[in-house]
C-alpha positions as a Markdown table, in Angstrom:
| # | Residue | x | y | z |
|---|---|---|---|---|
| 1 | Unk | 201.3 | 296.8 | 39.3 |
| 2 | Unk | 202.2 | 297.5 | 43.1 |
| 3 | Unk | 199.6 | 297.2 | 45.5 |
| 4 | Unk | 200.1 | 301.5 | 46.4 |
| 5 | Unk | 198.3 | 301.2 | 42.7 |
| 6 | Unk | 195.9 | 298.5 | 43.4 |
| 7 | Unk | 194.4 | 300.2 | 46.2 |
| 8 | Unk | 194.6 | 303.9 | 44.5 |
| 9 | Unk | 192.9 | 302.2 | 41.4 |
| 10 | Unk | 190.2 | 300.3 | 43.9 |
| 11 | Unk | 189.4 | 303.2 | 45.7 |
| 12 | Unk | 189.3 | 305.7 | 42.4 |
| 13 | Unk | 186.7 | 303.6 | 41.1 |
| 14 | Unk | 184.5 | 302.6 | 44.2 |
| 15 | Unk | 184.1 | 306.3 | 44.5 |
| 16 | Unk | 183.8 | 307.3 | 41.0 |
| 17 | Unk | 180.7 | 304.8 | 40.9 |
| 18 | Unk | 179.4 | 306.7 | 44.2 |
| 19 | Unk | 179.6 | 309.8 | 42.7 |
| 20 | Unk | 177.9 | 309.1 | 39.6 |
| 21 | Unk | 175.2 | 306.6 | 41.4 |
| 22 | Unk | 174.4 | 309.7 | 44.1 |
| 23 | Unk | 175.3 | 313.1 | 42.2 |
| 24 | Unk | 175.5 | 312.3 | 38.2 |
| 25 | Unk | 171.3 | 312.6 | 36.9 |
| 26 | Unk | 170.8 | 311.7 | 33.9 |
| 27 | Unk | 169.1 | 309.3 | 32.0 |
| 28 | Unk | 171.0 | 308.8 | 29.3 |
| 29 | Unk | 173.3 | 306.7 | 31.5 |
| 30 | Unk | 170.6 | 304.6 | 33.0 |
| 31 | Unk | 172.5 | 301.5 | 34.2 |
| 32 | Unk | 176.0 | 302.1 | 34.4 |
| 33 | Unk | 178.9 | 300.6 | 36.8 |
| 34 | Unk | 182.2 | 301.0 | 36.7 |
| 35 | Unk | 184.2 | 297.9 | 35.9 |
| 36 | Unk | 187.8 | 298.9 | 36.5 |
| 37 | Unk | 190.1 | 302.0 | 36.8 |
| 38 | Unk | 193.9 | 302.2 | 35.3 |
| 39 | Unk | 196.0 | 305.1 | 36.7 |
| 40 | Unk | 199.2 | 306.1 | 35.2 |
| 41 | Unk | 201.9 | 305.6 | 37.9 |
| 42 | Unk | 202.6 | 309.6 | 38.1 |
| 43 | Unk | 198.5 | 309.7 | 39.4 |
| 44 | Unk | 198.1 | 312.5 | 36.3 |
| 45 | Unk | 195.6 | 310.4 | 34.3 |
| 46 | Unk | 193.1 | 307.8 | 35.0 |
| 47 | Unk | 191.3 | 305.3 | 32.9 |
| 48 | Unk | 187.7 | 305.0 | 33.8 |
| 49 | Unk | 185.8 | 302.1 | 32.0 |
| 50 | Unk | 182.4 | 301.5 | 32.5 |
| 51 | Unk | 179.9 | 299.6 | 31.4 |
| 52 | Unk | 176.2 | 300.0 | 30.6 |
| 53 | Unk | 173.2 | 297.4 | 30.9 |
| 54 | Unk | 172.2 | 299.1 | 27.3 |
| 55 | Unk | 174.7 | 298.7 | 24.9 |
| 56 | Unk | 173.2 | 301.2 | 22.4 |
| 57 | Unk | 173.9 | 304.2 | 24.6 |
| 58 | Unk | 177.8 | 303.7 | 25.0 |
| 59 | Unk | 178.8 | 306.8 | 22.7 |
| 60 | Unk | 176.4 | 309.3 | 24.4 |
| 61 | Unk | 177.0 | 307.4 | 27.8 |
| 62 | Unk | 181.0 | 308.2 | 27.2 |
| 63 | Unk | 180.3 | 312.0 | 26.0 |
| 64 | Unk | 178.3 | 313.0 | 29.2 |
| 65 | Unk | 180.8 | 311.5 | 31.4 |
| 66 | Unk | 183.7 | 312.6 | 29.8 |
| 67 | Unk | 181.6 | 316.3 | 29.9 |
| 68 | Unk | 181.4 | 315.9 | 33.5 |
| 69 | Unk | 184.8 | 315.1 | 34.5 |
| 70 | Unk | 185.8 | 318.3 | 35.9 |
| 71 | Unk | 182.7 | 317.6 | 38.0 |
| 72 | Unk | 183.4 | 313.6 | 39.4 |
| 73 | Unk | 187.2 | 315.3 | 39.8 |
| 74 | Unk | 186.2 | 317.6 | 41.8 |
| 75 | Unk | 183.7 | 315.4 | 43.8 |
| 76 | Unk | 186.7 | 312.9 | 44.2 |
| 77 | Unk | 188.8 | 315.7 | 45.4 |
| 78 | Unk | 186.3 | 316.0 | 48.8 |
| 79 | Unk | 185.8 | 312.4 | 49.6 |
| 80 | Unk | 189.3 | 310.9 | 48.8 |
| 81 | Unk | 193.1 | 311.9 | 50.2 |
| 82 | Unk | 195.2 | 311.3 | 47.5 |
| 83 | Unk | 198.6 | 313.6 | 46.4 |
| 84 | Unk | 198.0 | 314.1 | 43.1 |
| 85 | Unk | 194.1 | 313.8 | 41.7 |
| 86 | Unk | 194.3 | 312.4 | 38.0 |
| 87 | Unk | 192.4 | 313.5 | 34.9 |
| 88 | Unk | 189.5 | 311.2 | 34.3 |
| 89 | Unk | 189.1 | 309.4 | 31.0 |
| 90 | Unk | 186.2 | 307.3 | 30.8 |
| 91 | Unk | 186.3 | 304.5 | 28.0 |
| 92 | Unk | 183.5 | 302.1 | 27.4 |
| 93 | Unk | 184.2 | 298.6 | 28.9 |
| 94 | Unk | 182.4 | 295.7 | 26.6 |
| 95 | Unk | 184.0 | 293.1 | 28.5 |
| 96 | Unk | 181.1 | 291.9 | 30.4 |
| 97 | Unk | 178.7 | 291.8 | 27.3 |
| 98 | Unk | 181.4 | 290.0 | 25.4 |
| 99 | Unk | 181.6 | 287.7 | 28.5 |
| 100 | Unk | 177.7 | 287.0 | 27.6 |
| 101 | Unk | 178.0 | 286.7 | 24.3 |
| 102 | Unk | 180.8 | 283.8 | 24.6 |
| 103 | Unk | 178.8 | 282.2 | 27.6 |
| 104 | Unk | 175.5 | 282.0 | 24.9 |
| 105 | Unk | 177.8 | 280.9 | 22.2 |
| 106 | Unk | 179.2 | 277.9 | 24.4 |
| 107 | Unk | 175.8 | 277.0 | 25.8 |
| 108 | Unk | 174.8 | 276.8 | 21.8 |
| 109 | Unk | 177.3 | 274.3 | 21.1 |
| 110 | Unk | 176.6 | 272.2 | 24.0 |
| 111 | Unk | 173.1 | 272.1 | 23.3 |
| 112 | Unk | 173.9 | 271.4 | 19.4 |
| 113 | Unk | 176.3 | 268.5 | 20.5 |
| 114 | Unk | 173.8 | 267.1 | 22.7 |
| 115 | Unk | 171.4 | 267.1 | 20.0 |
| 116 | Unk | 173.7 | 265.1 | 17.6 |
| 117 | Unk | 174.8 | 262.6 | 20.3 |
| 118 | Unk | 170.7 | 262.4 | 21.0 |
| 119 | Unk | 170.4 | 261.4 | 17.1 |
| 120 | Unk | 173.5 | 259.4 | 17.2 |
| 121 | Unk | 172.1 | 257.7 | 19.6 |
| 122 | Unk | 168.9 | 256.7 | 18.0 |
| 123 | Unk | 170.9 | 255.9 | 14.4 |
């Protein structure tokens, strides 16, 4: 990816998240940040992916965002300069709670090896 894109994607999503931190209200969303943002090198679509402290709510989360699209668009179309504003696509982002999940399953093998070495031990 070219750096053009790197900053286009950067500054797509740090103002995405402003928008929907300071404008979007409603509490279906409740914790929400936006994790990345992939734009197609023609700037006509944009992948949003977020992610949500409550897991549960991703489908809803992903509806009323995807609802107010033409909104954020707009929104982004006042605070950034860009030629071309793309389409927003939000996509849920699981990536940090798989990120957990993996961290929990290491720290449970570490803690079961320890526990055999600890009985080895006394053997």
């Amino acid at each position: 990816m070219s750096l053009r894109m790197e900053k286009v994607n950067s500054e797509l999503q740090k103002r995405i998240m402003e928008i929907i931190q300071g404008e979007v209200d409603d509490p279906h969303l409740g914790i929400i940040s936006v994790t990345r943002v992939e734009t197609t090198v023609d700037l006509k679509e944009s992948k949003v992916y977020f992610s949500l402290l409550d897991d549960t709510k991703y489908d809803k989360a992903k509806d009323i965002l995807n609802k107010m699209g033409g909104f954020i668009r707009m929104r982004l179309g006042n605070s950034i300069r860009i030629k071309i504003l793309p389409e927003l696509h939000f996509i849920p982002d699981d990536s940090i709670k798989y990120s957990v999940d993996m961290y929990q399953k290491i720290e449970q093998v570490k803690a079961d090896d320890a526990k055999r070495r600890k009985e080895h031990l006394k053997d």
